[in-house]
C-alpha angles and dihedrals in degrees: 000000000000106000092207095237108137099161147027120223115203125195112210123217106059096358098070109002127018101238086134076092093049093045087052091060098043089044096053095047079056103050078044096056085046091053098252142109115243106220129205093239081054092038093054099045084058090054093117103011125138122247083251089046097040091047091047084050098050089042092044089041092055098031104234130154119278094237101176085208095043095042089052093057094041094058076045096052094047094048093047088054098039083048088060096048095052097045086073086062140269129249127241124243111229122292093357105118097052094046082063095047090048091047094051090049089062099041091238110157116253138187134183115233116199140159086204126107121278089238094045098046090052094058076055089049085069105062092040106045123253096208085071087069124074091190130007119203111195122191085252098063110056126058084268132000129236129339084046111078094230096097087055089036086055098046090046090055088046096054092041090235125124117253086235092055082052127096107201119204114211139166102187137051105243077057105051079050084061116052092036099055080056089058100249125138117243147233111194111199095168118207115180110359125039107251124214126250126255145187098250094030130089124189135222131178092227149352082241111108087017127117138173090274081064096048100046082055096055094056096040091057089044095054090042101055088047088058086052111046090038 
């Protein structure tokens, strides 16, 4: 029986590679050049977030002025920094490396799915290999970034494959939205903050023990149970 699944859509910090833990550090050196103190509870509502949405937080959290100028160098600021950081490489989730290089093997289409910007993902793209990916969609890229479903929309156009016929991999909230308001069915791996059930999401602890087999399953019984509740 032919499952349906005809590509794999990866999100990208703390999905494939922990870079959650290099964005903490970038990001309090940021909140300590604006003369404020990034807290956890702050740190862990910006899990996600695009570079607009994460700029328009900081500036609301520390109530400074939205300055359109000041705004733009600060993003620039924090994604130089970030650039730097992940130029030193970035470490694997569990279990990651090894999914891609199971799903090449079998020639199943794959895109990367990421809120964060195009020049920053590429200096990613160099640790992860950007050969794995047959298209990559960045936040800065699509009319709004996740949890709108306009970045997997994107991906799904691009590889000429329906959203419904996509697994999306995902580790955050503002990501599983995503995917599932484009119609995709999900994998949720979380990584730093629980995220909810849904009807046409499954959850796993890690990529770690799973292979394409699995992954074909998941979709299957999520498409399944959609044919039969609808």
């Amino acid at each position: 029986m032919h499952d349906g699944l005809r590509a794999v859509l990866f999100d990208m910090d703390g999905t494939l590679v922990d870079s959650e833990k290099l964005w903490d550090i970038s990001l309090q050196a940021l909140y300590e050049s604006l003369g404020g103190v990034l807290t956890r509870q702050r740190r862990m509502s910006l899990v996600g977030s695009s570079a607009e949405e994460t700029i328009h937080a900081v500036y609301t959290d520390l109530g400074l002025e939205r300055d359109p100028v000041a705004m733009a160098e600060t993003n620039r600021r924090l994604h130089d920094y970030t650039g730097q950081l992940f130029a030193r490489g970035l470490p694997w989730c569990p279990g990651a490396q090894e999914m891609l290089a199971a799903m090449a093997a079998e020639r199943m289409a794959m895109a990367l799915v990421t809120n964060t910007q195009r020049e920053l993902t590429e200096r990613a793209l160099d640790s992860i290999g950007r050969h794995h990916f047959s298209v990559t969609v960045c936040g800065d890229e699509v009319p709004s970034g996740k949890p709108a479903p306009d970045p997997y929309l994107r991906a799904a156009d691009l590889l000429g494959v329906e959203p419904a016929q996509c697994l999306a991999i995902e580790d955050s909230v503002t990501g599983a939205a995503a995917a599932e308001a484009a119609g995709c069915a999900v994998l949720v791996v979380p990584n730093e903050l629980p995220v909810p059930g849904g009807p046409r999401r499954r959850h796993a602890e890690s990529l770690a023990g799973l292979d394409t087999a699995a992954l074909r399953q998941i979709h299957l019984d999520i498409a399944s149970a959609q044919q039969f509740t609808g």
